[in-house]
N, C-alpha and C positions, 0 to 999 in steps of 0.2 A: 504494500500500500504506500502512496507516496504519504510524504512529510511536508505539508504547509507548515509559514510558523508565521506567527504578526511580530510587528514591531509598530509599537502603537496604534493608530486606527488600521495601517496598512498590511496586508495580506501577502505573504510570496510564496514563490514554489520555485523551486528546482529544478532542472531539466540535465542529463547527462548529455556531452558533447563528444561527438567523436573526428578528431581531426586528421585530414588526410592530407598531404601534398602531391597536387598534379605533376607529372612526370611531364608532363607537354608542358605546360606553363608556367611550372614554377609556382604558382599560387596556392595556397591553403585552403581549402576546403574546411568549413565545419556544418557536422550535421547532430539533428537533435533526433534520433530514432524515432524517440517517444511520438513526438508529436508528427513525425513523417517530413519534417521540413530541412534546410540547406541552405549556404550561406558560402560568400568566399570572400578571398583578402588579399593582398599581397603575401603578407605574412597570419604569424598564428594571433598577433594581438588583434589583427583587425578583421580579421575573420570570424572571430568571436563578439567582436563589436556587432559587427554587418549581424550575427546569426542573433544575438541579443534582441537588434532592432524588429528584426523577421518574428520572433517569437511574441513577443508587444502585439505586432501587431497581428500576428496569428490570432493570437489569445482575444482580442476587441472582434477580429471576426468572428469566431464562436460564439463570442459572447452575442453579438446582435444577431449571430442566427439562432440563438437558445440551444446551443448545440452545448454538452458537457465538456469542460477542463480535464485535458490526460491530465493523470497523476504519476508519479516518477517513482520508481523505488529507490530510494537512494542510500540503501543499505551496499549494495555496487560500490569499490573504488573507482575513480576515473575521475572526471573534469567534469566541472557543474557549473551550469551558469544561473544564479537567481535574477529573477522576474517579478517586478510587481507587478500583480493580479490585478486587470482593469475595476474600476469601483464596478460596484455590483455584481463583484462574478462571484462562481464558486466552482 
């Protein structure tokens, strides 16, 4: 089961990332299984930025289509990126 946690009125969650570099390009690749989505960068910081932004705004899609927030298990080692949950989600 994934692990939300607030800080203050604010809600997050966690997402595992898995980052690959392109052989053709040179570029970083990050992806967030969970959610089925991808992101890239030059490198590894900005390709977590880029997949950060992607995720945001994943999560506000959901959200206005009333569709339910994947949950993460993040009992897994590896890379995580947190996300503030659009207000009104869950």
């Amino acid at each position: 089961m994934g692990k939300g946690f607030l800080v203050g009125s604010d809600q997050f969650l966690q997402f595992r990332v898995k980052l690959i570099e392109d052989a053709e390009t040179g570029q970083v690749v990050a992806e967030a299984p969970t959610l089925g989505i991808a992101d890239y960068g030059v490198d590894g910081p900005e390709a977590l930025n880029n997949l950060q932004e992607m995720i945001v705004f994943h999560l506000e899609c959901l959200q206005a289509e009333g569709q339910p927030i994947p949950q993460e298990d993040t009992d897994e080692e590896g890379i995580y990126l947190r996300v503030r949950l659009p207000v009104g989600a869950s």
